[in-house]
C-alpha positions in Angstrom: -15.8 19.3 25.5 -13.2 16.9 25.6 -13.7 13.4 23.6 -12.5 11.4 26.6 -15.6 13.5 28.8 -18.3 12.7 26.1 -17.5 8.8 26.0 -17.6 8.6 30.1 -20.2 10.5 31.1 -23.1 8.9 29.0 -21.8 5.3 29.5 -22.2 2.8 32.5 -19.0 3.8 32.9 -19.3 6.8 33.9 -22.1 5.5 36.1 -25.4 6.9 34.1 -25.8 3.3 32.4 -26.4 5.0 28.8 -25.9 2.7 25.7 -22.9 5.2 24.5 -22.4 8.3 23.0 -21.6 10.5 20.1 -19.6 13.9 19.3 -18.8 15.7 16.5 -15.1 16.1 16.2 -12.1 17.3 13.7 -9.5 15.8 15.9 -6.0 17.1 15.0 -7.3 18.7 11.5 -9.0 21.7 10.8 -12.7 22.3 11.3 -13.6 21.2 7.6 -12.6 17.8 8.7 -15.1 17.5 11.0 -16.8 13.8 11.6 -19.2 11.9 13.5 -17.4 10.1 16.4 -19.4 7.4 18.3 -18.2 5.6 22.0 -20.0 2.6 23.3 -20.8 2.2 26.9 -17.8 0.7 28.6 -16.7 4.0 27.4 -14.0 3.6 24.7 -14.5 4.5 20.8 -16.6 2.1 18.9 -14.6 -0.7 17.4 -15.3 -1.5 13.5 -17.9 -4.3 14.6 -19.9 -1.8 16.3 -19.6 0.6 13.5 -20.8 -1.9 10.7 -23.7 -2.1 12.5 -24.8 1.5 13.5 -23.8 1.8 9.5 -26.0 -1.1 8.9 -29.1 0.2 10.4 -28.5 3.7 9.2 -28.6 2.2 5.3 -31.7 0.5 6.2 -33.6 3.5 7.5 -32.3 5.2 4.6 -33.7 3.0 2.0 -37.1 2.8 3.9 -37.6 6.7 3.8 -36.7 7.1 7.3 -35.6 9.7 9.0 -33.3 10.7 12.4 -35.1 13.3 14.3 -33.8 15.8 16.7 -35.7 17.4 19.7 -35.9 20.8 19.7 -34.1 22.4 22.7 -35.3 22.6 25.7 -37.4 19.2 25.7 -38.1 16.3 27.9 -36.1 14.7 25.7 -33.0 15.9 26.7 -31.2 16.5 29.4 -28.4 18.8 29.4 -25.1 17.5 31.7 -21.9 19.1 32.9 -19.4 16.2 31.2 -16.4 17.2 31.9 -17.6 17.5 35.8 -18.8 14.0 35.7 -15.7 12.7 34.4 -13.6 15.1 36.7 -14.9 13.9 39.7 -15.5 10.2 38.9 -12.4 9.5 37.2 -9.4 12.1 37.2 -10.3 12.2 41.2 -10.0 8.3 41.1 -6.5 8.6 39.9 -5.1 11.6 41.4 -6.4 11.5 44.7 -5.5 14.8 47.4 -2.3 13.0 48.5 -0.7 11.8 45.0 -0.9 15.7 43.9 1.4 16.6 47.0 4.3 17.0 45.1 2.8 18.8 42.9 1.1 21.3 45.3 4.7 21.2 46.7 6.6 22.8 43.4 3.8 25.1 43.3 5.0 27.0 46.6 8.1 26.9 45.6 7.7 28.4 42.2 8.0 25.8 39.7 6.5 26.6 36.7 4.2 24.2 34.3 2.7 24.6 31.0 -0.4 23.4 29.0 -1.0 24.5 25.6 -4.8 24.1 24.6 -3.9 24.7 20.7 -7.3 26.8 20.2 -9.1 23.6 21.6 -11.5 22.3 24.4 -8.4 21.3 26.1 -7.7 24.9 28.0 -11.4 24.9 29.0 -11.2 21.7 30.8 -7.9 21.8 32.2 -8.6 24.7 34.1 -11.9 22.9 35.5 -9.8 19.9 36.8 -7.4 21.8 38.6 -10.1 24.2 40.1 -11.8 20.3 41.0 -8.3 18.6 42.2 -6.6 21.9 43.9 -9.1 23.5 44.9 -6.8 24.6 48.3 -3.8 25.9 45.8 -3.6 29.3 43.6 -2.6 26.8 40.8 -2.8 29.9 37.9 0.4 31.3 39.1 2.2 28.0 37.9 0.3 26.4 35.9 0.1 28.3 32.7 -2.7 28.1 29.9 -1.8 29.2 26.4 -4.3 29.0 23.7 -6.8 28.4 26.2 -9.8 29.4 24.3 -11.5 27.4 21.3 -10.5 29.2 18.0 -11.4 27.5 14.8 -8.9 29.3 13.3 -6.2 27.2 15.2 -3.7 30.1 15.1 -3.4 29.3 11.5 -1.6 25.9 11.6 -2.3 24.2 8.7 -2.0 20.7 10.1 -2.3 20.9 14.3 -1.4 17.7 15.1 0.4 18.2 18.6 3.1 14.9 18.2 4.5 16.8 15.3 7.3 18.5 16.5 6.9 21.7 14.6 3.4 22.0 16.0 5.0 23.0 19.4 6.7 25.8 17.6 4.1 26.7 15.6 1.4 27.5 18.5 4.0 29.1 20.8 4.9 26.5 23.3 8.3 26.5 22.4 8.6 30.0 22.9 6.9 30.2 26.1 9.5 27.6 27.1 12.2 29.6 26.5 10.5 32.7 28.1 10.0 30.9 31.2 13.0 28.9 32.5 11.5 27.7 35.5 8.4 25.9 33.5 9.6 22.2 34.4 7.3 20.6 31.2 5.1 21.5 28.7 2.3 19.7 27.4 -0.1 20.7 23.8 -3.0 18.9 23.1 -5.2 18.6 20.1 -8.4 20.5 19.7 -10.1 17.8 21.1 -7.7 17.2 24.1 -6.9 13.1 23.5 -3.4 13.5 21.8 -0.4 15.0 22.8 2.7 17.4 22.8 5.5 17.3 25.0 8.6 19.1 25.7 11.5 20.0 28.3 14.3 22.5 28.3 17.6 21.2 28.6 21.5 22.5 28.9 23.6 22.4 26.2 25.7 20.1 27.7 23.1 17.5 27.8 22.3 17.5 23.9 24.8 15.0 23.1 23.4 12.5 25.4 19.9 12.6 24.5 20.6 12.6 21.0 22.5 9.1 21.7 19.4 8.0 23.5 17.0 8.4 20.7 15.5 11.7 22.1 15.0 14.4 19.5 16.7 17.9 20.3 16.4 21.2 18.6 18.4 24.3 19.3 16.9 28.3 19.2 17.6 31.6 19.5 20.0 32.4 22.5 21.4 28.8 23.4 18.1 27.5 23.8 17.7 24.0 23.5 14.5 21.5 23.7 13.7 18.2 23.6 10.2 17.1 22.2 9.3 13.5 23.0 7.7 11.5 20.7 4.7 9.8 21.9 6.2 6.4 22.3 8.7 7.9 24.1 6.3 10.0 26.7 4.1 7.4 27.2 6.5 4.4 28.3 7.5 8.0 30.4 4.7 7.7 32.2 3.7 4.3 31.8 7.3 3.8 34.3 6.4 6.6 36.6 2.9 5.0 37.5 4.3 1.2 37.8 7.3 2.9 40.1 4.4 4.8 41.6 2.1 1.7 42.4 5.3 -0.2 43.9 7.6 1.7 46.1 9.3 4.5 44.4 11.8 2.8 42.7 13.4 0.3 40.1 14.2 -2.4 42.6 10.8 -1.6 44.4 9.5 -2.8 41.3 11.5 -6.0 40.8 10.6 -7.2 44.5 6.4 -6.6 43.8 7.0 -8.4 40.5 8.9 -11.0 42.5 6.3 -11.3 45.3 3.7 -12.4 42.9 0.0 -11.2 43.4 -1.3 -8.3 41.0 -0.5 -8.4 37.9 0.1 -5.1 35.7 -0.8 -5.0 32.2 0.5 -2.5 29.3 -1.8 -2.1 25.8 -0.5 -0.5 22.8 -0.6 -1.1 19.3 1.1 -2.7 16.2 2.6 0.2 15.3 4.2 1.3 18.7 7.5 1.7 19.6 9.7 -1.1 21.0 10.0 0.7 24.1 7.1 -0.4 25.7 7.7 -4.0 25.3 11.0 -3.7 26.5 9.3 -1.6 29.6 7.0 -4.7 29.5 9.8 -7.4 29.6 12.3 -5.6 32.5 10.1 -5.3 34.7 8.0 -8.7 34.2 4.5 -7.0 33.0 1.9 -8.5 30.8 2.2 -6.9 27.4 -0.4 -6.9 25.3 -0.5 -5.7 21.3 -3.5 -4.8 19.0 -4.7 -3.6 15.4 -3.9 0.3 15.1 -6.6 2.7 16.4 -7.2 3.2 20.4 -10.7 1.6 19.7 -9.0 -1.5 19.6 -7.1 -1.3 23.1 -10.3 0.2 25.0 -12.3 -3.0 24.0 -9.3 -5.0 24.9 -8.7 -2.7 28.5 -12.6 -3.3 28.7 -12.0 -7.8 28.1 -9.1 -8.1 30.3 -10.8 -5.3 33.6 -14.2 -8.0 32.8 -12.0 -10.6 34.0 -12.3 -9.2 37.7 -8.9 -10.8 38.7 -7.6 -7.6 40.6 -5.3 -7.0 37.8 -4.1 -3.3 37.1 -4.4 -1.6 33.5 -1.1 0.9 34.0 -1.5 2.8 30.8 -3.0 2.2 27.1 -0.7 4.0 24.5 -1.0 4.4 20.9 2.1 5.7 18.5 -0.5 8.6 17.0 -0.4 10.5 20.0 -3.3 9.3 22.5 -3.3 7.6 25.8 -4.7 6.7 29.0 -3.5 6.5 32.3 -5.7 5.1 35.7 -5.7 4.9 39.5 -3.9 1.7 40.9 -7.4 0.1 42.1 -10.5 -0.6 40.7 -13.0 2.6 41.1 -16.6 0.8 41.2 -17.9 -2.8 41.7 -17.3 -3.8 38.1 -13.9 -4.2 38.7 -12.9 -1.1 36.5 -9.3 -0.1 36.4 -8.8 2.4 33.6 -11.0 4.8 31.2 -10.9 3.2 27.3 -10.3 6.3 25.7 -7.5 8.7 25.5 -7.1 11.9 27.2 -4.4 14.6 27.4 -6.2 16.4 30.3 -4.7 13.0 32.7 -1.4 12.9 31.1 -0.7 16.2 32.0 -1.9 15.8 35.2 0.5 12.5 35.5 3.5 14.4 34.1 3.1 17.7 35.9 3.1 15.7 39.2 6.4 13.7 37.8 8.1 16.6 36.8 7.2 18.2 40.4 8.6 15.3 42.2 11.6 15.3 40.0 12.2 18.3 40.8 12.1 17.7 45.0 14.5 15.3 44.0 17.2 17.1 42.1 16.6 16.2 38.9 14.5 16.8 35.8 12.5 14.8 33.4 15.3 13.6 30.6 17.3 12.2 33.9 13.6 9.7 34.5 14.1 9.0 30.8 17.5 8.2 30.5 17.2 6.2 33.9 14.5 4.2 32.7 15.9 3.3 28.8 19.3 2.2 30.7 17.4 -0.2 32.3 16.3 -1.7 28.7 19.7 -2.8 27.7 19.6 -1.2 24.2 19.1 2.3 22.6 15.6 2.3 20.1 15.7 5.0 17.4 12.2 5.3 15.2 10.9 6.8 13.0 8.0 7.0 11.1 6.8 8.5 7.4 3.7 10.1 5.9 3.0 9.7 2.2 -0.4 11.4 0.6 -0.3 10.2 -2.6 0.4 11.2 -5.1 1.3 14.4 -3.7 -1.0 15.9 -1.1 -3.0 18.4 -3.3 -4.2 15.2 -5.4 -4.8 13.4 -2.0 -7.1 16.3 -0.5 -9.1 16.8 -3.9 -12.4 15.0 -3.5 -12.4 15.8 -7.4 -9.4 13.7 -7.6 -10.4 10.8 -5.2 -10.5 8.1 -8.2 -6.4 9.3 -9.1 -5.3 9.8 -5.6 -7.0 6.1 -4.5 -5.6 4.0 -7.7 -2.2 4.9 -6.6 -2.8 3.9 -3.3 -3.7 0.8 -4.1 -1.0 0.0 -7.1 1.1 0.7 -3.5 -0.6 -1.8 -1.3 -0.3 -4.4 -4.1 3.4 -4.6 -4.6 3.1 -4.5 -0.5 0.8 -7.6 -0.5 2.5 -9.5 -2.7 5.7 -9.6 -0.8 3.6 -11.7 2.0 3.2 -14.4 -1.0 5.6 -17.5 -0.7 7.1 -17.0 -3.9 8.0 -13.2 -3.2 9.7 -14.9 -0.2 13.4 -14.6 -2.1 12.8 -10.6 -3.1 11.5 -9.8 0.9 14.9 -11.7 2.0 17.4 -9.3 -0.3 14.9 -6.0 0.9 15.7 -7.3 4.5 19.5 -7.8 3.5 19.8 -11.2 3.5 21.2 -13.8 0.9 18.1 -16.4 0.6 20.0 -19.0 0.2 21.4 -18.3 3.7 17.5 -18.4 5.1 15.8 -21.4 5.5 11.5 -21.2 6.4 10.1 -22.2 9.6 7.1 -23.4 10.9 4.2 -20.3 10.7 2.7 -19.4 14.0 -0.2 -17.7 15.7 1.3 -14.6 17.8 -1.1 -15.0 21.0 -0.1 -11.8 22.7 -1.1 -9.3 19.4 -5.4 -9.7 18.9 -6.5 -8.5 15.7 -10.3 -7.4 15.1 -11.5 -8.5 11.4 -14.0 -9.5 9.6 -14.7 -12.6 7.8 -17.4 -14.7 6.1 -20.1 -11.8 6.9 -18.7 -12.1 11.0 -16.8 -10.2 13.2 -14.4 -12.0 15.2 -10.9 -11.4 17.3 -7.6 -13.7 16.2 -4.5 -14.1 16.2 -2.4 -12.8 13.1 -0.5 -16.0 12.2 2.9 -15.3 11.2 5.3 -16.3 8.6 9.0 -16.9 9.9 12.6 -17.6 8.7 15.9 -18.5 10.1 19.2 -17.1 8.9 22.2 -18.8 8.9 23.7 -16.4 11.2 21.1 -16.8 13.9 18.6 -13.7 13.1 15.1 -14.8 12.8 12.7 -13.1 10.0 8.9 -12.8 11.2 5.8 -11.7 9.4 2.2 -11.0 8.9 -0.7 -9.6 7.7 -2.2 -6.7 10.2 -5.4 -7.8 8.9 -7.7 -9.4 5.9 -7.5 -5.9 3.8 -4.6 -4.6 1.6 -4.6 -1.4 3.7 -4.2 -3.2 7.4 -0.6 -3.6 6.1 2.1 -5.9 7.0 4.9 -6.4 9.8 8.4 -7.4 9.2 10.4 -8.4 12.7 13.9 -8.9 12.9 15.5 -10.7 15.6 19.0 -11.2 16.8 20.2 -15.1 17.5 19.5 -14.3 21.2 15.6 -13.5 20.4 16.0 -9.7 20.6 14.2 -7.1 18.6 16.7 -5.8 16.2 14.7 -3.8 13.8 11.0 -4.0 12.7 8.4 -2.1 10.1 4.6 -1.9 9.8 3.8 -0.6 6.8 -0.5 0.1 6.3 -2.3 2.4 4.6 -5.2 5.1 6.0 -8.8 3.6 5.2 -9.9 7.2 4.7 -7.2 8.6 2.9 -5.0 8.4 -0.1 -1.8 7.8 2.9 0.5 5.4 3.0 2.3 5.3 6.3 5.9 3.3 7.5 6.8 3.2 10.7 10.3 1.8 11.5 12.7 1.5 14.1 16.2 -0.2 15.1 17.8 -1.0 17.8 21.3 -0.6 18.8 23.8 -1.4 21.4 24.8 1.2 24.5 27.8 0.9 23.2 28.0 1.4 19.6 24.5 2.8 18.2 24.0 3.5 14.5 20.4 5.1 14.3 21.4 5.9 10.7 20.9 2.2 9.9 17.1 3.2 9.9 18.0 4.3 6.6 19.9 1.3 5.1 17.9 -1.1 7.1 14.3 0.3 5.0 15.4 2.4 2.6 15.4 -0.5 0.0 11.6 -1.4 1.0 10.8 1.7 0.6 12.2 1.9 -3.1 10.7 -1.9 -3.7 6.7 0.3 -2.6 7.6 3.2 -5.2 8.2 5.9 -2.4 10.8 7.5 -4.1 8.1 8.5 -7.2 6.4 10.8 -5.0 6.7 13.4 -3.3 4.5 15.5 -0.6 4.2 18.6 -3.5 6.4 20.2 -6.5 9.1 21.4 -4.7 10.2 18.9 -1.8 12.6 16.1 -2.2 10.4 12.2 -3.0 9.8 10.5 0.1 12.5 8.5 0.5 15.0 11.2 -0.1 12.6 13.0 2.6 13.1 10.3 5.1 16.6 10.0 4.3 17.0 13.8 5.3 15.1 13.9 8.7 16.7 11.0 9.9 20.1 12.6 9.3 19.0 15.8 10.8 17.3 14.0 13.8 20.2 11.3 14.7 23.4 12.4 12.8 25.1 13.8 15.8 24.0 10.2 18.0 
């Protein structure tokens, strides 16, 4: 089953009043890969305070001799429930209501043409259970199409089936099917557990330049055909616009007069590592924006904090860079004042964009004109980009025999990282960034109330505020930084603002808790008028040195990292 349909239908959430719930999952990785994945019961993934505890109690039974026992099937100790029914009917039915799929049923009849890739996953399964439960009055299968429908460990024989890498679209067929089908308005892929997500759109040739410009990455086939797949940042402020024009009157400018009228307030949850976009979404249109630690446990605890406040507040969407979100019906659903599910699903999002795309299409228009009308809106063109490392290759970083190797580089990384958050590194961060220190001068350090942070300290788990170091240039810019948490691997963030207070540029740079990866994420912003997304590369690419990227490489025969990111980013923008 889905992972979203496992943590609803066993929690008060989902209205059976269970303490939470736990699935065995892979994710986006291959079968050997396979974990234990636990969800509380408000529903969302169990944050790392929860988890110290279940670990906590499972060392103790340990060391007593204890054992977990499981009841033989059938017993009276378990009963055996239809999840992805429950969640169907209590949930997706919440949010897309007969009359909200209209315009959906409506490109249906006239032949429009939709696509969702299950990638060999639960996804196919369960898709074609929701539309059965939400069009049950419309031949749906003559539109909507299912590709890898059925669960295949194999996965088709992608290596690494993660759905928000672009070549995974090619890779399972999606792609192809695309260009096979001309009148398929959007396609989605999911994982092989359905909670992250794929997208891409078919656009004419003489469209490319333009969503180049706009940040939008574009790929040209066989026989003039050419695609855009959206990043995940990118779909989800997508969607997170469609439901706020949605919920106030089909417009921009409806937007602008609710927000003007006052009374409900819409709030937006992503992460640390998240595009720029949404915060610009956030600030246009006069939402409350709200940033946590990496890892959609943390913004389901924090959907679950701010829907416990009962103030008739909406939760529009909770997004997270990886590849996972949420959307939710405009209202609460029960007396608890519940506005949105707190974990991911790609099941809803297609739903959301297939109904988009359908209306778009009533319209006259497709879904890369929505996107370009809502980043115009923003002022500013955001280009990002983010970069892998297993170190030091990835053949030592997937050899348990080589753990001890792979884990010491790692952490040689994370040192020179760390240490550039020391005031006396403060001179060497300033000529990374570009600056002349003698040109900066320190500010005041500050507690950055809108990001919340889950750590632990002194044996207790708490929520704060990261405080952050700051410093003013001569030329107006501001520097602003922090530690993403008490541990070397939480990373830091570097800010960059313009003298007007704008985002000009920003990097997170952390490291997997699991795994021997280090991982960058950076992005710039430029003006409508003159955009230079290859400053990505001369903004970071001397960071990047300062770390050591440029003494590894993914295996033998590719270029080192930096040289890596160097290339993609010229391939991806080079034409903006």
């Amino acid at each position: 089953m889905p992972a979203t349909a496992c943590g609803w239908s066993g929690t008060t959430a989902g209205s059976r009043g269970l303490d939470g719930g736990i699935q065995i999952t892979a994710s986006h990785n291959p079968p050997n890969h396979n974990g234990v994945k636990s969800s509380t019961s408000y529903g969302g993934v169990d944050t790392d305070d929860i988890s110290d505890k279940i670990a906590d109690q499972l060392r103790a039974l340990l060391r007593e001799g204890g054992e977990i026992p499981f009841a033989a099937l059938p017993s009276p100790q378990v009963e055996e429930v239809d999840a992805k029914d429950i969640y169907g009917r209590q949930y997706l039915a919440a949010t897309f209501p007969p009359e909200a799929l209209q315009p959906l049923r409506d490109a249906i009849a006239g032949g429009a043409g939709f696509l969702f890739d299950g990638l060999h996953g639960v996804g196919g399964m369960a898709m074609r259970q929701y539309l059965d439960m939400l069009l049950p009055d419309v031949e749906w299968e003559r539109s909507i199409h299912l590709l890898n429908a059925l669960p295949n460990s194999s996965i088709g024989g992608i290596e690494k089936p993660d759905p928000s890498d672009p070549n995974t679209l090619v890779l399972s067929g999606a792609i192809a099917h695309l260009a096979a089908h001309p009148e398929v308005l959007v396609s989605v892929t999911a994982d092989m557990d359905a909670d992250r997500i794929g997208t891409a759109v078919l656009i004419p040739e003489s469209e490319v330049a333009r969503a180049r410009r706009f940040g939008l990455f574009v790929s040209g086939f066989e026989g003039g055909i050419h695609a855009v797949r959206f990043t995940p940042n990118q779909i989800f402020t997508l969607i997170a616009y469609d439901r706020l024009v949605t919920a106030t009157g089909g417009s921009s400018a409806g937007i602008r007069a609710a927000m003007a009228a006052g009374g409900r307030q819409y709030h937006l949850l992503t992460t640390i590592a998240s595009s720029v976009l949404a915060e610009q979404l956030a600030r246009t249109f006069g939402l409350q924006f709200h940033l946590t630690a990496v890892g959609f446990k943390n913004l389901g605890k924090l959907a679950w904090q701010i829907d416990g406040r009962k103030s008739g507040d909406v939760i529009l969407a909770l997004m997270e860079e990886s590849g996972g979100a949420q959307v939710g019906p405009f209202a609460p659903w029960d007396e608890a004042g519940d506005t949105i599910h707190r974990d991911k699903d790609t099941c809803a999002l297609a739903l959301a964009l297939f109904n988009l795309a359908a209306r778009l299409k009533a319209e006259g228009r497709g879904v890369l004109d929505f996107y370009l009308e809502m980043a115009e809106q923003f002022g500013s063109l955001a280009y990002f980009e983010r970069l892998d490392a297993y170190l030091p290759s990835r053949e030592v970083a997937e050899d348990p025999q080589r753990g001890e190797e792979a884990n010491q580089v790692k952490a040689e990384m994370l040192q020179r990282l760390v240490a550039l958050t020391e005031p006396e590194s403060s001179d060497t961060l300033l000529r990374l960034l570009g600056y002349d220190p003698s040109e900066a001068q320190a500010e005041p350090s500050g507690e950055l109330e809108e990001i919340s942070l889950l750590v632990k300290t002194e044996g207790e788990w708490r929520t704060i505020h990261p405080v952050a170091s700051r410093f003013r240039i001569a030329s107006g810019e501001r520097v602003e930084l922090y530690r993403a948490g008490p541990f070397p691997h939480d990373g830091m963030r570097i800010t960059v603002y313009d003298a007007a207070g704008a985002i000009r540029h920003w990097c997170l740079v952390r490291a997997s808790g699991t795994e021997a990866v280090v991982r960058a994420y950076m992005e710039v912003v430029e003006p409508f008028d003159r955009p230079d997304p290859l400053r990505l590369v001369t903004q970071f690419e001397p960071l990047l040195r300062h770390l050591g990227l440029d003494q590894y490489r993914i295996d033998e025969k590719s270029a080192d990292y930096v040289a890596q990111f160097r290339e993609t980013v010229q391939a991806k923008y080079g034409d903006a």
